[in-house]
N, C-alpha and C positions, 0 to 999 in steps of 0.2 A: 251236213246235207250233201256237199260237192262231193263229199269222200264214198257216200254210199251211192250216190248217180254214177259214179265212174264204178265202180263194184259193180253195179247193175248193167252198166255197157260192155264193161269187158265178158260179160257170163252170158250175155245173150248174142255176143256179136258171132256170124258163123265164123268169121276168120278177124285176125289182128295182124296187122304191119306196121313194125318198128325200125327205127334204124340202127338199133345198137343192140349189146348183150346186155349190158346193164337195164336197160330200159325195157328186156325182155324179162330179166330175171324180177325189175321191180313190181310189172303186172300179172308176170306169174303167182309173187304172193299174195297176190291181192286176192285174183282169184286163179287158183289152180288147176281147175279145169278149161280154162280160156286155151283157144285154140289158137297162137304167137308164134309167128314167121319172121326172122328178121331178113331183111332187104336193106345192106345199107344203102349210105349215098354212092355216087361214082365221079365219073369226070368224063368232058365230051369235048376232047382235045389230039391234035394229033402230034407226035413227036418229028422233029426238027432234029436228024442227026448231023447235019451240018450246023447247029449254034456252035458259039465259040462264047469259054469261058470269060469272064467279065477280067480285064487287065488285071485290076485292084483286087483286093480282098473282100468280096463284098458278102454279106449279111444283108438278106432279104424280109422282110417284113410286106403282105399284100392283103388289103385288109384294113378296116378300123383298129382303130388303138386307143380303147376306149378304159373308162379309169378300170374296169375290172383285170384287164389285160396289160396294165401297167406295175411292171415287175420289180421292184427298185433293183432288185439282188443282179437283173441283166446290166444298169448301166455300171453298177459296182464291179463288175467281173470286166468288163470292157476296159472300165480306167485301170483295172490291177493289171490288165494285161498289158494295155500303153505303156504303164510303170516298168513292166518287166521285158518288154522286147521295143526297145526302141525304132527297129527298122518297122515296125507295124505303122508306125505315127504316118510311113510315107504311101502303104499299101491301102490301109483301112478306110473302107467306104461301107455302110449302114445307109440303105434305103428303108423307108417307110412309103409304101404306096397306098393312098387313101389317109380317111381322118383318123389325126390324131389328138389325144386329148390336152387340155393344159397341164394334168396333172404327169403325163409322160413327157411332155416338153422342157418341166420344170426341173425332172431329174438330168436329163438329159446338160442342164445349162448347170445344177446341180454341183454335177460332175465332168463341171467342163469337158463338155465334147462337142459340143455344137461345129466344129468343125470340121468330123467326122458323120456327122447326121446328114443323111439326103433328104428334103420332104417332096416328096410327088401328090397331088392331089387325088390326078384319075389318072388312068391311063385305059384306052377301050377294051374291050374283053379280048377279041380278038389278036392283040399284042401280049396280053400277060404270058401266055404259053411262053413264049421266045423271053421273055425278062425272066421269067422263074429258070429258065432252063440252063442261062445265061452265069448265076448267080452261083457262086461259093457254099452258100449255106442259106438255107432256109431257114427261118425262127416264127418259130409256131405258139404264142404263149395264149393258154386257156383261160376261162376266163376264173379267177377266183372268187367261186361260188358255189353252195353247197351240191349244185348238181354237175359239180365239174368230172365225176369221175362219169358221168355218162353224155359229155359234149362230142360230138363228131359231126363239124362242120363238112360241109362242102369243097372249101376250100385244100383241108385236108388231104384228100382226094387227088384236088387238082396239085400238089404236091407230090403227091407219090407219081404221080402222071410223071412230073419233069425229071423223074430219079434226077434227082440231085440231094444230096444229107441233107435231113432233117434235124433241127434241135428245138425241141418241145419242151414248155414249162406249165407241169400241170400235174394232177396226181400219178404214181409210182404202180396205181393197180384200177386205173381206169382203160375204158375203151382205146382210146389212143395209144396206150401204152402197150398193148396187149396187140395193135397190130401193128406200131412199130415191132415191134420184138417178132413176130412173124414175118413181116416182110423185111425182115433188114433194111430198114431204109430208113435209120436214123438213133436218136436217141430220146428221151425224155428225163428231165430232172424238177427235182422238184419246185416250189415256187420259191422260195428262198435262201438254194443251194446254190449261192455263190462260188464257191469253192468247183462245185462238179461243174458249173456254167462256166466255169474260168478253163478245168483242164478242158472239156468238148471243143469250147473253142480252138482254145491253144491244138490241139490236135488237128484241128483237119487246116490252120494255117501256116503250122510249122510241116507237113507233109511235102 
């Protein structure tokens, strides 16, 4: 029944606004004469060319970290790195801004790192520009779920806002990935490609 009311909305609406390609192309099969604009999201921020990068090594997380967005493969790549570049042990700082869940806390303690973890609860909107902007690297993980290849948060957005590297963990031929790779502004691996989340990292800290 749901599946033929939404058939029947998309064929009668004069116009459709989506915010992705994926979620254009999935109402176009539905009904293909549906008349589908897409509009994505944006960001409504202005750049700080006087920020100054963070001392430390920092890896930014801004955002819920809830159990779908908890990645094991990221803290597994964190510890091989510790293992392999010891002077990181004195650089390395991971903030997480907003809630995170137990089951991302537990890998975290896991893989002994807790030491390396920042946990901020809030921070007001009006500050995040300057904390993203601030930051080494940005970590974007999707949520692992079957409509992940069509997720494009807002947040997002306010990311490419702060040009600073992106490193996303999500599918290889979703929305995200497709405007990474347009915009140069980052990378995307997949959700349990410890190995490519080791060298990304490794790369933009050994630079």
């Amino acid at each position: 029944y749901l599946h033929n009311l939404e058939k029947r909305v998309l064929q009668n609406a004069d116009q459709i606004l989506v915010v992705g390609k994926l979620m254009k192309e999935e109402f176009s099969a539905i009904a293909p004469d549906a008349r589908i604009e897409i509009i994505s999201n944006g960001y409504d921020s202005k750049i700080d060319n006087n920020v100054v990068l963070d001392e430390k090594f920092s890896i930014l997380h801004v955002g819920s970290i809830n159990a779908d967005r908890n990645h094991e493969s990221f803290y597994k790549a964190i510890e091989r790195l510790l293992k392999d570049n010891e002077e990181l042990k004195d650089f390395l700082e991971i903030r997480f801004i907003g809630k995170t869940d137990s089951s991302a806390r537990d890998n975290i303690q896991k893989y002994k790192l807790d030491a390396f973890f920042k946990f901020i609860p809030y921070i007001p909107y009006n500050q995040i520009s300057r904390v993203q902007q601030s930051a080494h690297l940005l970590y974007l993980p999707l949520n692992n779920t079957p409509n992940a290849k069509g997720i494009l948060t807002g947040k997002f957005f306010e990311y490419l806002a702060a040009k600073r590297p992106i490193l996303a963990q999500g599918p290889l031929d979703g929305d995200v990935a497709d405007i990474l790779k347009e915009t140069h502004a980052g990378s995307i691996v997949d959700f349990n490609d410890e190995k490519a989340l080791y060298e990304k990292i490794a790369s933009q800290f050994l630079k």
